[in-house]
C-alpha positions as CSV (number, residue, x, y, z in Angstrom):
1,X,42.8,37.1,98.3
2,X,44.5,39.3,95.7
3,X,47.1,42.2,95.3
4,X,45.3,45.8,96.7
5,X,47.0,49.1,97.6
6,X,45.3,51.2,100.5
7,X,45.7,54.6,102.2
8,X,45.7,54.3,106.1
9,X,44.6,57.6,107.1
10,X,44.1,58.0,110.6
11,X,42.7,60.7,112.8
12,X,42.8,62.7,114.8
13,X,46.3,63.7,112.6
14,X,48.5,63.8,114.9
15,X,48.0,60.3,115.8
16,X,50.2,59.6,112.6
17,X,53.5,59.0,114.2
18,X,51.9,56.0,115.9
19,X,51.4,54.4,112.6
20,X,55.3,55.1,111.9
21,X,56.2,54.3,115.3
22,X,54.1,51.1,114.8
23,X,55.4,50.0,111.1
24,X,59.3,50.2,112.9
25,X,58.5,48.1,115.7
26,X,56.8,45.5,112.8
27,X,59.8,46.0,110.7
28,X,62.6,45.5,114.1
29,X,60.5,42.1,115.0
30,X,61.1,40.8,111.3
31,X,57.1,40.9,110.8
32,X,57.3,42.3,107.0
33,X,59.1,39.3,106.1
34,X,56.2,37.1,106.5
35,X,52.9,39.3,106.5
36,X,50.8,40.1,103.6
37,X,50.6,43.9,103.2
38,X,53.6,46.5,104.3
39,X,54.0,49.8,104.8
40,X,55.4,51.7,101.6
41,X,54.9,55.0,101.2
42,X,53.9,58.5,103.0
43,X,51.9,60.6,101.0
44,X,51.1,64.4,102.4
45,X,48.7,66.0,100.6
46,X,49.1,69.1,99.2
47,X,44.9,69.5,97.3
48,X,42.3,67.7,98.5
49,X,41.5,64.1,97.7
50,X,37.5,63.7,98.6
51,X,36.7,64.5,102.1
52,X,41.0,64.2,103.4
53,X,41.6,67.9,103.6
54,X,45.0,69.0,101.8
55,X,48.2,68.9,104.5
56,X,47.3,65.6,105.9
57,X,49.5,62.2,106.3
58,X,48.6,58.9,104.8
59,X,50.7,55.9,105.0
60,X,50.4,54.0,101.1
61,X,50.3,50.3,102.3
62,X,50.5,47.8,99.4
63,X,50.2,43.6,99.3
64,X,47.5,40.9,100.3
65,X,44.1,42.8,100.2
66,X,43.0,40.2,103.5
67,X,46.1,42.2,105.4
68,X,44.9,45.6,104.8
69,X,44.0,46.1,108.3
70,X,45.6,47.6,111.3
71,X,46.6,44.3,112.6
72,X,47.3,42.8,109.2
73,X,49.7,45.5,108.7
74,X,51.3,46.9,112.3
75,X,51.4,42.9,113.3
76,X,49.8,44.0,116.6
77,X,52.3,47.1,116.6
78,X,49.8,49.7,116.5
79,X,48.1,51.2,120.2
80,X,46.3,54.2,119.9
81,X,42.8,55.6,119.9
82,X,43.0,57.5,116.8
83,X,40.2,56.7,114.1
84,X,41.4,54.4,111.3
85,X,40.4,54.9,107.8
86,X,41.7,52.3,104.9
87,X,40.9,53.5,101.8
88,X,41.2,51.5,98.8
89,X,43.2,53.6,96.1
90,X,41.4,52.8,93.2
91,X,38.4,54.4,95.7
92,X,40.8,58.1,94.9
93,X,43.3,57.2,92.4
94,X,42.8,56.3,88.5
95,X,45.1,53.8,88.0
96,X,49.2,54.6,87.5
97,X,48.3,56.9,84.8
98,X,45.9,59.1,86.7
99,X,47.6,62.4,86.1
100,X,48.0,63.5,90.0
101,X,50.4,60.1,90.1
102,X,52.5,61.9,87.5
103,X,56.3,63.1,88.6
104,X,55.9,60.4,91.6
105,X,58.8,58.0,92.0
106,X,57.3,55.1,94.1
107,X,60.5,52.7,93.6
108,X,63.0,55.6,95.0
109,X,64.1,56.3,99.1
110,X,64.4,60.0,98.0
111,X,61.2,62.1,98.1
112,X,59.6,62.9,95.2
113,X,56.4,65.4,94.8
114,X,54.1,66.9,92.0
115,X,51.4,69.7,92.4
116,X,48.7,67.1,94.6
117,X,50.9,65.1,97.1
118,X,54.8,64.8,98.2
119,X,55.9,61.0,98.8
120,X,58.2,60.2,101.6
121,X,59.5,56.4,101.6
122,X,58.8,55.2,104.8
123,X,61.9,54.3,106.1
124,X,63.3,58.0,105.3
125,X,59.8,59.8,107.0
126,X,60.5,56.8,109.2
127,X,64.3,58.6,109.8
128,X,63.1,61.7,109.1
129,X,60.7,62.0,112.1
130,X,63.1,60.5,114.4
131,X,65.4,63.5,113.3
132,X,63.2,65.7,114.3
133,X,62.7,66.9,110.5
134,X,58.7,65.3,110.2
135,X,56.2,67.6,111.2
C-alpha cells in the first residue's frame, strides 16, 4: 500500500464542517485507532494552489494511501452531497522543503501560518468551530 498525504477538498465550501463534523464522530467511535489514514491538519489558503481559489478549507489527511478515501478516512462518518476532491500533495507540494511549507509547524496544536496557507490542527479547528470561532 504505502505511506501518502492528501488534501480533501470538498465543494461546494461550505460543506467543510461536514468533514469536521465527520472526522469527530470517527475519532468519538475510536475509529482512528485502527484505520489507515487520519485526519491531521486544516489548511486555509491564503494564494492559490492550481485551480483551489485562495480562502478555501482543506483537510491535510496523512497514512495508508489505500485509505485515502472518504470512507477510508470518515469510517462511514461522512453524509453529505458536496463534491470530494483528494488530491495527492506531491500533485501541489514539492516535498517538506517546498518553500510555501516554510514557517509551518505540522507537529504543534497551535496554529501556525506563512504567506500561502494558515494550518489549524484539527482537533483545535475541530474546537474552534464548535466555539463558534471557524468561519
Amino acid at each position: 500500500m504505502g505511506y501518502q498525504e492528501s488534501w480533501f477538498y470538498i465543494e461546494p465550501q461550505h460543506k467543510f464542517k461536514k468533514l469536521i463534523q465527520a472526522y469527530e464522530k470517527a475519532e468519538q467511535s475510536g475509529y482512528y485507532e485502527v484505520a489507515g489514514a487520519e485526519p491531521h491538519s486544516v489548511i486555509v489558503l491564503k494564494q492559490p494552489f492550481g485551480d483551489i481559489p485562495a480562502g478555501k478549507k482543506l483537510l491535510w489527511v496523512c497514512g495508508d494511501r489505500g485509505f485515502h478515501c472518504a470512507a477510508g478516512v470518515f469510517g462511514g462518518e461522512l453524509k453529505c452531497s458536496g463534491r470530494l476532491r483528494v488530491i495527492p500533495v506531491e500533485a501541489v507540494l514539492n516535498g517538506t522543503d517546498d518553500p510555501r511549507m516554510k514557517g509551518l509547524d505540522f507537529d504543534s496544536p497551535s496554529p501556525s501560518e506563512n504567506a500561502y496557507m494558515k494550518r489549524y490542527s484539527v482537533a483545535n479547528y475541530a474546537h474552534r468551530m464548535r466555539a463558534g470561532l471557524a468561519r
